[in-house]
C-alpha positions as CSV (number, residue, x, y, z in Angstrom):
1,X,33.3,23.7,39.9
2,X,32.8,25.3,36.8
3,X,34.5,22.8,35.2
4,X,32.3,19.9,36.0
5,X,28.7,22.2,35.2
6,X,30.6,22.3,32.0
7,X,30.8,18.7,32.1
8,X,27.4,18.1,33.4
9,X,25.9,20.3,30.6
10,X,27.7,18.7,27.4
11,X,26.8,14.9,29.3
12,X,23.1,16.2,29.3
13,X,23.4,17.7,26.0
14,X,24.9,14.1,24.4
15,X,22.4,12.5,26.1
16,X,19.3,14.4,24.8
17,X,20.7,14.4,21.2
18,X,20.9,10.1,21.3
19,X,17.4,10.6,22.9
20,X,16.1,12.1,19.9
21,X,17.9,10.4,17.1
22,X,16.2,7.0,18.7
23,X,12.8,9.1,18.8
24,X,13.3,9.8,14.9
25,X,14.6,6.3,14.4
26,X,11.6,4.8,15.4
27,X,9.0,7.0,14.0
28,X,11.0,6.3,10.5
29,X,10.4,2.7,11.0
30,X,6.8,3.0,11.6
31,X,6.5,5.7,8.8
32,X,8.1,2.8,6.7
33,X,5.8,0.0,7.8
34,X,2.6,2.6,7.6
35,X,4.0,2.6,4.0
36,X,4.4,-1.1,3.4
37,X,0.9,-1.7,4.6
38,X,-0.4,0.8,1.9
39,X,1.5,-1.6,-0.6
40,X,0.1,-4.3,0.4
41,X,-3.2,-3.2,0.4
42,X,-2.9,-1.9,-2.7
43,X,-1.3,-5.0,-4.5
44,X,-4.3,-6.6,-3.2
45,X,-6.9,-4.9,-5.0
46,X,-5.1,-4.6,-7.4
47,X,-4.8,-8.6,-8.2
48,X,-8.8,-8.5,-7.4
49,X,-9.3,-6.2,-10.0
50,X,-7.2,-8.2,-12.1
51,X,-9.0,-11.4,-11.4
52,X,-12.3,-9.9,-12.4
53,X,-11.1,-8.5,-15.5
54,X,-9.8,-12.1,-16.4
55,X,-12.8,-13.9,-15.3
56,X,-15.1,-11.3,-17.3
57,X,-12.7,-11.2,-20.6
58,X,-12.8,-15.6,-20.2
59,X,-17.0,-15.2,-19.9
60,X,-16.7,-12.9,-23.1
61,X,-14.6,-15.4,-24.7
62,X,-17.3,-18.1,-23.8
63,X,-19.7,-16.2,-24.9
64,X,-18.2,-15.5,-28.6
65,X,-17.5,-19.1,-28.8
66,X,-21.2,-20.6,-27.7
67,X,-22.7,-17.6,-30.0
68,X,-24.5,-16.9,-26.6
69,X,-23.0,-13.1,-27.1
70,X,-26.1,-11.5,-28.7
71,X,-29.7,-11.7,-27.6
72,X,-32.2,-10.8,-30.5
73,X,-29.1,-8.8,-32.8
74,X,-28.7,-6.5,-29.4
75,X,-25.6,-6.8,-26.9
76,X,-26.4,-8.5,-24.0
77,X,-26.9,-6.6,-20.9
78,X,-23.5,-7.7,-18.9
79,X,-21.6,-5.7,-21.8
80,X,-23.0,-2.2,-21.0
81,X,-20.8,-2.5,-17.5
């Protein structure tokens, strides 16, 4: 009898241990697609801040070229930004 409690016990005991590695397994795998999300997202405003930037420095190259840069000797107004 005491044998199989013993048996019982260490069957429960194996049992509850797999339980929990699965339980840490998937919150590791949702803590690592929480993660790639924030990537993502961040990539992505990080190219639309890029693509601004570009399409501002190619309308300040434009302007410099066209001598459409100054208005009356002062900066124009976009360049204060």
């Amino acid at each position: 009898m005491k044998k199989s409690v013993i048996l019982i016990m260490a069957a429960i005991f194996s049992l509850s241990i797999y339980s929990c590695r699965e339980t840490t397994q998937e919150k590791t795998e949702e803590a690592a697609k929480a993660i790639g999300k924030d990537i993502e997202e961040g990539a992505e405003k990080a190219g639309e801040k890029i693509k601004k930037g570009a399409e501002k420095v190619e309308q300040e190259i434009d302007e410099e070229i066209h001598n459409t840069d100054d208005v009356n000797n002062e900066e124009a107004t976009d360049d204060a930004a």
